[in-house]
C-alpha positions in Angstrom: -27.1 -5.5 -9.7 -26.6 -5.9 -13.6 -26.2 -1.8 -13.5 -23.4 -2.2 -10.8 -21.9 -4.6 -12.9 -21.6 -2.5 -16.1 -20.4 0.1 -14.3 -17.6 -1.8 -12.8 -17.0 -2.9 -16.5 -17.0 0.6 -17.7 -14.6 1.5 -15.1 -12.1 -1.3 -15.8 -12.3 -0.5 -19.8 -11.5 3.4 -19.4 -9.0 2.6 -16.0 -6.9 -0.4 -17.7 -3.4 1.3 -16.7 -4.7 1.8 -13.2 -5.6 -2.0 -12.6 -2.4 -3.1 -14.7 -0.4 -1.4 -12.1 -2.1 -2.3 -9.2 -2.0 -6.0 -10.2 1.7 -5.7 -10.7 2.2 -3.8 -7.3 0.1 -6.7 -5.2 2.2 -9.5 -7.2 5.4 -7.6 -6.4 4.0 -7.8 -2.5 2.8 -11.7 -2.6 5.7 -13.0 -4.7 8.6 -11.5 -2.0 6.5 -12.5 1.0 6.2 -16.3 -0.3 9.7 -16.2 -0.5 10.3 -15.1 2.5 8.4 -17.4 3.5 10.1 -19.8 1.7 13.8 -18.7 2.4 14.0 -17.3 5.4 11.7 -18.0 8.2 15.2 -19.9 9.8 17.8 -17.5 8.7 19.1 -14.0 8.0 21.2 -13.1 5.0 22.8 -10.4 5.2 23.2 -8.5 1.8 25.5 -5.1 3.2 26.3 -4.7 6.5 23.3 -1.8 6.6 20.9 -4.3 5.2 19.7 -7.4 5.9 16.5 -10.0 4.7 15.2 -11.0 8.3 11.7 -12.3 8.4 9.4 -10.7 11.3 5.7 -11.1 11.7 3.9 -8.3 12.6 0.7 -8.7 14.2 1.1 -4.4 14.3 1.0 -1.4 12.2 3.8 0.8 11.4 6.7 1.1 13.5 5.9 -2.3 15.4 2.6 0.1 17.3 -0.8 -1.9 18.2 0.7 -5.1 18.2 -1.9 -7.8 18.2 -4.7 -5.6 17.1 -5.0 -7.0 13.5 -9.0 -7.2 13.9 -8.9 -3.6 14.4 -6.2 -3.2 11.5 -8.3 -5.3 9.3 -11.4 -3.0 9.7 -9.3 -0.2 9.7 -7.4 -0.9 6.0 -11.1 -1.7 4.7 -12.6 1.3 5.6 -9.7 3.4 4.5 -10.0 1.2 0.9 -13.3 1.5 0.5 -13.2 5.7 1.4 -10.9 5.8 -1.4 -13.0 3.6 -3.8 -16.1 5.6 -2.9 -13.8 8.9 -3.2 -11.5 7.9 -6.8 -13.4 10.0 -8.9 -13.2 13.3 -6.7 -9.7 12.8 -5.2 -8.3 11.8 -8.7 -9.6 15.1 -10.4 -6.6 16.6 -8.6 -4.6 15.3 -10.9 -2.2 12.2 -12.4 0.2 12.5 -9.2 -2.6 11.7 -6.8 -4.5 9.4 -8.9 -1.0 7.2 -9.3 -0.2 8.2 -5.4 -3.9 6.4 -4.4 -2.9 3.5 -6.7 0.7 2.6 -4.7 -1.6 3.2 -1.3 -4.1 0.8 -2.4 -1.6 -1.4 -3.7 0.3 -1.3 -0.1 -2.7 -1.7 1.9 -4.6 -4.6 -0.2 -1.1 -6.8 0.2 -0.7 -6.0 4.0 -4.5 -6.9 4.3 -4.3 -10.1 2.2 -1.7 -10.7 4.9 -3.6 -9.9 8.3 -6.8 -12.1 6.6 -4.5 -15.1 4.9 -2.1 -15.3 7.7 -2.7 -13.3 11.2 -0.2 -11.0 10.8 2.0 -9.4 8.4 5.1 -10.5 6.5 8.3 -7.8 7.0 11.5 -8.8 5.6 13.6 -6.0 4.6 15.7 -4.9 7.5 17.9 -1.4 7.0 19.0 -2.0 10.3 18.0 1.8 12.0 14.6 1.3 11.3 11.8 -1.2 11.9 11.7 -4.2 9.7 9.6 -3.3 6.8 7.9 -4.8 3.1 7.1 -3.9 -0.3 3.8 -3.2 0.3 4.9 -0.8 3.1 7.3 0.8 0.1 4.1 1.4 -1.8 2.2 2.8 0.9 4.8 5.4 1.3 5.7 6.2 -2.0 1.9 6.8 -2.7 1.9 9.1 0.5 4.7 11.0 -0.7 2.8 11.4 -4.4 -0.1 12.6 -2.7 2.0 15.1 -0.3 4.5 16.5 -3.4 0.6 16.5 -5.5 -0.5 18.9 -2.5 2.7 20.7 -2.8 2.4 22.0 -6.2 -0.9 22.5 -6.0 -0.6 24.6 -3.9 2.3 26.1 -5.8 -0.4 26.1 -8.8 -3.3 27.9 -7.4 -1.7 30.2 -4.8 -4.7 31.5 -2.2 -6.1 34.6 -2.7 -5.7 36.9 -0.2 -9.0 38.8 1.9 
């Protein structure tokens, strides 16, 4: 135990930046859902006509699919976290585009998780009207994704195959 430990410390000394951001993504997440929570569980507001703050729980994942499988979700988002603990070290040597890309996922996922555990479902507020109602934690989630696609991109671009 007391060798898990120090390694854990280890980690946090030489990965400060890492948990600095990731602390500030999941307190982004928490502090616009408790005031959505606050605000507008009774009303809309409608900031443009293309955008409005309208609170939705989603007891699904993206796009409104497997509604009312957050047990499932729940295992789901902690296996896929804890894949990408097990795997930081590897998936990170690929670079600082992936290693920031993983922390925005992680970020996304942890605050939709707090959510599923804290609450039942998950808190979407920000409504762009053509597309499903969405949160901040889903922003991270995607921005990460897209670090981790443009990171395969170039390189790719990098370290072209060689041909047989």
């Amino acid at each position: 135990m007391r060798k898990a430990l120090n390694a854990v410390f280890t980690w946090s000394r030489a990965n400060k930046a890492v948990l600095i951001v990731l602390v500030l993504l999941l307190a982004l997440d928490r502090i616009s859902k408790r005031l959505t929570l606050e605000f507008l569980t009774d009303k809309d507001i409608i900031v443009a006509p293309f955008f409005h703050l309208r609170y939705v729980q989603n007891t699904g994942a993206a796009f409104g699919i497997m509604q009312g499988g957050n047990l499932i979700l729940i295992l789901l988002t902690l296996i896929i976290i804890g894949y990408l603990i097990k795997c930081w070290k590897e998936l990170c040597a690929y670079g600082p585009l992936v290693k920031w890309g993983l922390v925005f996922i992680l970020g996304g996922a942890l605050g939709n998780l707090y959510d599923r555990i804290a609450l039942g479902f998950v808190v979407d507020f920000l409504d762009f009207r053509v597309w499903p109602v969405f949160n901040a934690a889903d922003s991270f989630i995607t921005v990460g994704g897209v670090m981790l696609a443009l990171a395969l991109l170039f390189h790719r671009e990098a370290h072209p195959r060689e041909e047989k």
